[in-house]
Short mmCIF file of the C-alpha atoms (twelve columns), coordinates in Angstrom:
data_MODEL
# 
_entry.id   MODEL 
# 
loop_
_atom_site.group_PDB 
_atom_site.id 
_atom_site.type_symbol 
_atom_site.label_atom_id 
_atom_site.label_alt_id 
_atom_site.label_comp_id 
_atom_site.label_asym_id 
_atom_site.label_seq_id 
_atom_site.Cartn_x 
_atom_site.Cartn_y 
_atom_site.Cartn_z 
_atom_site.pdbx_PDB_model_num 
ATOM 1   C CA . UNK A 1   0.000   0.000  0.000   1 
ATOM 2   C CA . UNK A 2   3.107   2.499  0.708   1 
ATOM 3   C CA . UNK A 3   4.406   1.466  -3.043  1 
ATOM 4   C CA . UNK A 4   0.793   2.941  -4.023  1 
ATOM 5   C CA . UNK A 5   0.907   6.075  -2.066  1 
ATOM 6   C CA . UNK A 6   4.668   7.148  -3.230  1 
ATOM 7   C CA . UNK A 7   3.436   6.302  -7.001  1 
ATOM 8   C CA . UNK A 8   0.817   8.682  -6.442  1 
ATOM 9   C CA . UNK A 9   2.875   11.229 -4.688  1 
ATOM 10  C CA . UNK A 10  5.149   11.330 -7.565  1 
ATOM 11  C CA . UNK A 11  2.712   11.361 -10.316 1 
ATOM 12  C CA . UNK A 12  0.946   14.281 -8.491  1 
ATOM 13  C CA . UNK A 13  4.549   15.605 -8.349  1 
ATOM 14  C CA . UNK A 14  5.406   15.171 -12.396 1 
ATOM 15  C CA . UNK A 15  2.251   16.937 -12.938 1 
ATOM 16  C CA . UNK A 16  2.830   19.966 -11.144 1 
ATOM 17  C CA . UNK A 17  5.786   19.868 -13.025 1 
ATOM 18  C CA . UNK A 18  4.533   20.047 -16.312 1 
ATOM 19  C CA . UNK A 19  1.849   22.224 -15.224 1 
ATOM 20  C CA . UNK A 20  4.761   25.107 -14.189 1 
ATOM 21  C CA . UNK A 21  6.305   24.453 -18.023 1 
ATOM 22  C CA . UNK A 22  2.893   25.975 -19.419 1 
ATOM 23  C CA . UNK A 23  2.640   29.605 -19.680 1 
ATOM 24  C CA . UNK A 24  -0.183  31.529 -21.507 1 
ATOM 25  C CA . UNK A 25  -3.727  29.768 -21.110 1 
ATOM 26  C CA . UNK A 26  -2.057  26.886 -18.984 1 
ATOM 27  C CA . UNK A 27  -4.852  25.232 -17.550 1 
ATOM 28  C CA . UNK A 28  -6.713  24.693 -21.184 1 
ATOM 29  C CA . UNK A 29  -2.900  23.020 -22.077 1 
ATOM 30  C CA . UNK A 30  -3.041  20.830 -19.490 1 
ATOM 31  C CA . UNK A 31  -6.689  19.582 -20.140 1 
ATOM 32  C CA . UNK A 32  -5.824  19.365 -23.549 1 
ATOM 33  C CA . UNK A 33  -2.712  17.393 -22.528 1 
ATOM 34  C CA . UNK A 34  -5.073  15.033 -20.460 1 
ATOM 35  C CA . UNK A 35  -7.713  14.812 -22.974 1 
ATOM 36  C CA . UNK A 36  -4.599  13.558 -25.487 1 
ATOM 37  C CA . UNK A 37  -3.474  10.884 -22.971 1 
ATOM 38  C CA . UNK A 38  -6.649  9.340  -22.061 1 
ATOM 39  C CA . UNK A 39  -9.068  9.555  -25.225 1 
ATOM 40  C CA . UNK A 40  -8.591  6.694  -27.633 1 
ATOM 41  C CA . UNK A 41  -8.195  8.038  -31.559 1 
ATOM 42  C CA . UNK A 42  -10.094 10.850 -32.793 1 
ATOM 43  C CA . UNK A 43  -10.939 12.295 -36.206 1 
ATOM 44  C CA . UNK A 44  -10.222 16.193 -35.122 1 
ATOM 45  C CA . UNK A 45  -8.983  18.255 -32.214 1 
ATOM 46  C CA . UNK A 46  -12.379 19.372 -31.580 1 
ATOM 47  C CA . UNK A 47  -13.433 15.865 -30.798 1 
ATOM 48  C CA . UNK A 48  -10.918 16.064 -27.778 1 
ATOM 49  C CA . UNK A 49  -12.910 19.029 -26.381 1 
ATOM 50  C CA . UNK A 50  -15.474 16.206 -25.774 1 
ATOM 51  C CA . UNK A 51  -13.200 14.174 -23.391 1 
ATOM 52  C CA . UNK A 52  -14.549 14.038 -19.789 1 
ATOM 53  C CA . UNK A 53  -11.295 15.514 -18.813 1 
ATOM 54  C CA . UNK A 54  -11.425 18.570 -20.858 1 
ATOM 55  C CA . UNK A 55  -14.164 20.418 -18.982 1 
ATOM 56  C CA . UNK A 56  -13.344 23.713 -21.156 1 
ATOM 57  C CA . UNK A 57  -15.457 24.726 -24.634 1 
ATOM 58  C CA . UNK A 58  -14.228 23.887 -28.031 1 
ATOM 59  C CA . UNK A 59  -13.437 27.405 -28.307 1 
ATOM 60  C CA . UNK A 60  -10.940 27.527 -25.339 1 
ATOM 61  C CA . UNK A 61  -8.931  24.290 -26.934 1 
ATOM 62  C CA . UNK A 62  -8.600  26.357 -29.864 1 
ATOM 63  C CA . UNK A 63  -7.106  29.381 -27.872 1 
ATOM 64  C CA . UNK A 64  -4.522  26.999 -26.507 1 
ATOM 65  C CA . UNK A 65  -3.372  25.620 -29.131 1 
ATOM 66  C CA . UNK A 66  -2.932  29.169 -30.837 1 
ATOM 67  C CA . UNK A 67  -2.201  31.389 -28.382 1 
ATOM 68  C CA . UNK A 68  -0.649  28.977 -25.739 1 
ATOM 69  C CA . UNK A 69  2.962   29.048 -24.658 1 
ATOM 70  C CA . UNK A 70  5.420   25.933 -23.607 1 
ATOM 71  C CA . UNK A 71  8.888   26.317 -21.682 1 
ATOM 72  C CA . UNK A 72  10.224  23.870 -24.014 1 
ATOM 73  C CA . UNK A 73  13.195  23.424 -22.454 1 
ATOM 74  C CA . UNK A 74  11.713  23.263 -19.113 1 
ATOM 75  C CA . UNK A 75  9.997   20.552 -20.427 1 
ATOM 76  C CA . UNK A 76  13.056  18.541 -21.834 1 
ATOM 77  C CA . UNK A 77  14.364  18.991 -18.350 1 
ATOM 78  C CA . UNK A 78  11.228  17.484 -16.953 1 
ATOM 79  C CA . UNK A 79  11.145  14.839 -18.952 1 
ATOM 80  C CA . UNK A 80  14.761  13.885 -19.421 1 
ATOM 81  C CA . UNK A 81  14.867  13.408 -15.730 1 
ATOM 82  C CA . UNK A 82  12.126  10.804 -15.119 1 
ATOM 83  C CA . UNK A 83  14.227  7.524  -16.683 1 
ATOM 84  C CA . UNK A 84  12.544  4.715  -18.207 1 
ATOM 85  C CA . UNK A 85  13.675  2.863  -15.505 1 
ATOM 86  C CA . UNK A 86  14.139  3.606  -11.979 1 
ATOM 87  C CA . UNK A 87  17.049  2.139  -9.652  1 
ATOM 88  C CA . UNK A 88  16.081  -1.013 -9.524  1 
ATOM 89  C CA . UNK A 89  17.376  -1.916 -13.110 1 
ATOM 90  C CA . UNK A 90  20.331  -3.697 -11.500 1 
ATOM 91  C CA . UNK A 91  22.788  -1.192 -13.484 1 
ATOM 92  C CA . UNK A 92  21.621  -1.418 -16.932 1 
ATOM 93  C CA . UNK A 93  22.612  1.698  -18.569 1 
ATOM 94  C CA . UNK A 94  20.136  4.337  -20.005 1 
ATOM 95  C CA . UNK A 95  19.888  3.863  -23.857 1 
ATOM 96  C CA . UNK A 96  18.246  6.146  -26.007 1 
ATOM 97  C CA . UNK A 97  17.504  6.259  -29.727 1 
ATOM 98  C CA . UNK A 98  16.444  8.538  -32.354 1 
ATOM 99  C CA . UNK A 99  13.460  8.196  -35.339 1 
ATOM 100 C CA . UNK A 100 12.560  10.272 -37.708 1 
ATOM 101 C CA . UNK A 101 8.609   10.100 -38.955 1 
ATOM 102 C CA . UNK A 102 6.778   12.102 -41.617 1 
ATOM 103 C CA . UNK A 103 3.531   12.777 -41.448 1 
ATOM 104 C CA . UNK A 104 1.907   13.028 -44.716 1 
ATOM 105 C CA . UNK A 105 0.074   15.949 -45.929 1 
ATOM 106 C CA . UNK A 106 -0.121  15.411 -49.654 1 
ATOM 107 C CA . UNK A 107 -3.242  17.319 -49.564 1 
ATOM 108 C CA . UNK A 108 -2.567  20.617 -47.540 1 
ATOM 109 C CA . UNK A 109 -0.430  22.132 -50.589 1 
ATOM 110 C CA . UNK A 110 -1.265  25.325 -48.686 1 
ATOM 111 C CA . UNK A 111 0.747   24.396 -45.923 1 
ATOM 112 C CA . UNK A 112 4.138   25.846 -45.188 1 
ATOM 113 C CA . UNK A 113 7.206   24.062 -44.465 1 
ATOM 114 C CA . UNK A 114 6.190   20.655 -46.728 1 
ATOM 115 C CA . UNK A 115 8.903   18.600 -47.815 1 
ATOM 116 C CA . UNK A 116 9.076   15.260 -49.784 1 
ATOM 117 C CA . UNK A 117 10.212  12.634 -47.200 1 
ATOM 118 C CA . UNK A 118 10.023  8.848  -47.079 1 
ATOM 119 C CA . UNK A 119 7.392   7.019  -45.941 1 
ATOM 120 C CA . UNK A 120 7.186   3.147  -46.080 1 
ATOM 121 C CA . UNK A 121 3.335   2.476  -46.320 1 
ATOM 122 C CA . UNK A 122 2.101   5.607  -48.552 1 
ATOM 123 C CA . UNK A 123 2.989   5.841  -52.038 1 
ATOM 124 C CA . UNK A 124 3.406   8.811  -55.064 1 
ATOM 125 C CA . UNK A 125 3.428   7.601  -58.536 1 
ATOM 126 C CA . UNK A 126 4.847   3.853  -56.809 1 
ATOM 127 C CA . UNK A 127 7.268   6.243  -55.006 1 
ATOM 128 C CA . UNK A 128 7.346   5.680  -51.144 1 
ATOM 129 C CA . UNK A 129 7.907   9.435  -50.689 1 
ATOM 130 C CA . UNK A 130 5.426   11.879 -49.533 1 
ATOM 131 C CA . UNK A 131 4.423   15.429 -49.251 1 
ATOM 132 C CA . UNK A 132 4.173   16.204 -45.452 1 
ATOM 133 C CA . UNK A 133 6.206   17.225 -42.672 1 
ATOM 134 C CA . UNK A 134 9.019   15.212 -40.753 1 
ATOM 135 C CA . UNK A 135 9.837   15.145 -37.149 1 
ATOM 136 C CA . UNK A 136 12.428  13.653 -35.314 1 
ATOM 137 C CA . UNK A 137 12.373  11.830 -31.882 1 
ATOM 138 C CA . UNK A 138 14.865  10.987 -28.638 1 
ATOM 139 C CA . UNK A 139 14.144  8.546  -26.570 1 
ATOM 140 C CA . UNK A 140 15.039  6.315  -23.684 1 
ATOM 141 C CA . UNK A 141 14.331  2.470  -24.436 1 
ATOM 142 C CA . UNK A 142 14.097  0.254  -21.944 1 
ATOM 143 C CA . UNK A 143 15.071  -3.662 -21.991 1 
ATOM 144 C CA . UNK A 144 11.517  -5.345 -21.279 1 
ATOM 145 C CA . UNK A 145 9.844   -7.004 -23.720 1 
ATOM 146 C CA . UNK A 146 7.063   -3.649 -24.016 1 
ATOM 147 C CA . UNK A 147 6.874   -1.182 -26.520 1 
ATOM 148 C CA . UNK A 148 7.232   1.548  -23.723 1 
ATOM 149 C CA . UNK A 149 10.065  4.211  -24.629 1 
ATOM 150 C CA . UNK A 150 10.352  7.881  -22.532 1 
ATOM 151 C CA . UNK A 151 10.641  10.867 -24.748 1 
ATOM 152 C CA . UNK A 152 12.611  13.403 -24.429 1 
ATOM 153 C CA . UNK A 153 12.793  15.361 -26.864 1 
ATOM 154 C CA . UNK A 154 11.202  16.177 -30.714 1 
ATOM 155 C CA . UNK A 155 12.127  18.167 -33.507 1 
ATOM 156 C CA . UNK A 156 10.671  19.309 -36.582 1 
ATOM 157 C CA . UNK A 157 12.992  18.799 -39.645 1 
ATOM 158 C CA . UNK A 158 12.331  21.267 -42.204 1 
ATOM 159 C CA . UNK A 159 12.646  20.576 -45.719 1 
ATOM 160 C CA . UNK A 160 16.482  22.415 -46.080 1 
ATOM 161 C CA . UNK A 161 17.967  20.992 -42.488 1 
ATOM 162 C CA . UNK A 162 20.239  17.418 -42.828 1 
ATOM 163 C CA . UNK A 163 18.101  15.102 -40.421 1 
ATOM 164 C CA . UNK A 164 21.589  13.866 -39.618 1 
ATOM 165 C CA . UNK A 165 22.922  16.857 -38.268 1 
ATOM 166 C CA . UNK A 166 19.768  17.665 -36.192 1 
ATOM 167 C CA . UNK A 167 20.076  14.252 -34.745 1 
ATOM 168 C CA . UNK A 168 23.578  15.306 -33.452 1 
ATOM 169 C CA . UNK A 169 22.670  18.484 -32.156 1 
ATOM 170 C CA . UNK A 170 19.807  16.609 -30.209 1 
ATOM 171 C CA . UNK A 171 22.421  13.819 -29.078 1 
ATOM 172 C CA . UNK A 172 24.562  16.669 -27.955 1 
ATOM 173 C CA . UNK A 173 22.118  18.439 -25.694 1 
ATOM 174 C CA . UNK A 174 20.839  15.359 -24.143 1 
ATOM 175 C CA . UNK A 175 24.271  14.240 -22.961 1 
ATOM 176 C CA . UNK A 176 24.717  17.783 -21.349 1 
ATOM 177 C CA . UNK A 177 21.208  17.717 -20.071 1 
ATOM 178 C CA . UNK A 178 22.578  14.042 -18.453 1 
ATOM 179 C CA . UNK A 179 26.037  14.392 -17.760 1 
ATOM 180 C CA . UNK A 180 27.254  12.582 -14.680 1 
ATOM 181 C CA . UNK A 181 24.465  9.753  -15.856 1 
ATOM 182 C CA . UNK A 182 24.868  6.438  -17.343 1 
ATOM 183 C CA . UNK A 183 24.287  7.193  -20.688 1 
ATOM 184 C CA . UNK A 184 24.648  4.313  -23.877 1 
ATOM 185 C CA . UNK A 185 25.135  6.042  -26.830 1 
# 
């Protein structure tokens, strides 16, 4: 019962966390955040406004998301320093990896920033490339059999940037943001 209480004591804790990276129209961010986490898939963001947990209007989602602001780097922080893994992992070192994704918008030719990228399941004229935007992802794996990772960072990749050297640079500030850890590389 103790285990229970000090989960709960810390997940109260991460929250308050993330709650003090939000700035402008916070708490409609952080309903928004919990609507993400615990409503299954949905065809729009308006359709999250309908989650039990998001006890704002439509309207107020819509302020968040475009008139919101997000310590990003406070939130790195936050999140690069809750590991996969607690102590118990009998000293098996943090590992992290990186993956890039694009998600297609062949349609939204309106859209700025669109690049061509690979994708492995859509196809152009029996190309696998599409029109869309690419991001890029750290983060910590763990060594259970799970599909559980920890993020800890994501980029956008525009169209002119080498995903390789944004990978670096991300590499780079996550070993500062951990030195003194047990980082794999």
């Amino acid at each position: 019962m103790r285990e229970h209480a000090d989960s709960a004591t810390e997940m109260r804790g991460f929250r308050e966390r993330l709650y003090a990276c939000m700035g402008r129209r916070a708490d409609a961010l952080f309903e928004l955040a919990d609507a993400i986490l615990t409503t299954g898939a949905t065809t729009s963001s308006a359709h999250l406004s309908l989650a039990p947990v998001h006890r704002r209007g439509w309207g107020s989602l819509y302020a968040a998301l475009s008139k919101g602001s997000l310590d990003i780097e406070a939130l790195r922080e936050l999140l690069a320093g809750h590991p996969l893994a607690e102590d118990g992992s009998g000293g098996v070192p943090r590992v992290y990896a990186v993956d890039q994704s694009a998600w297609p918008r062949c349609d939204a030719e309106a859209s700025p920033g669109r690049g061509y990228y690979y994708h492995p399941s859509r196809h152009s004229a029996g190309q696998p490339i599409v029109a869309g935007w690419s991001f890029q992802l750290v983060a910590e794996l763990g060594f259970e059999r799970d599909s559980w990772v920890a993020p800890v960072d994501a980029r956008r990749v525009s169209p002119g940037q080498d995903a390789n050297e944004v990978a670096a640079e991300q590499v780079k500030v996550l070993v500062r943001r951990l030195s003194g850890q047990d980082v794999g590389c």
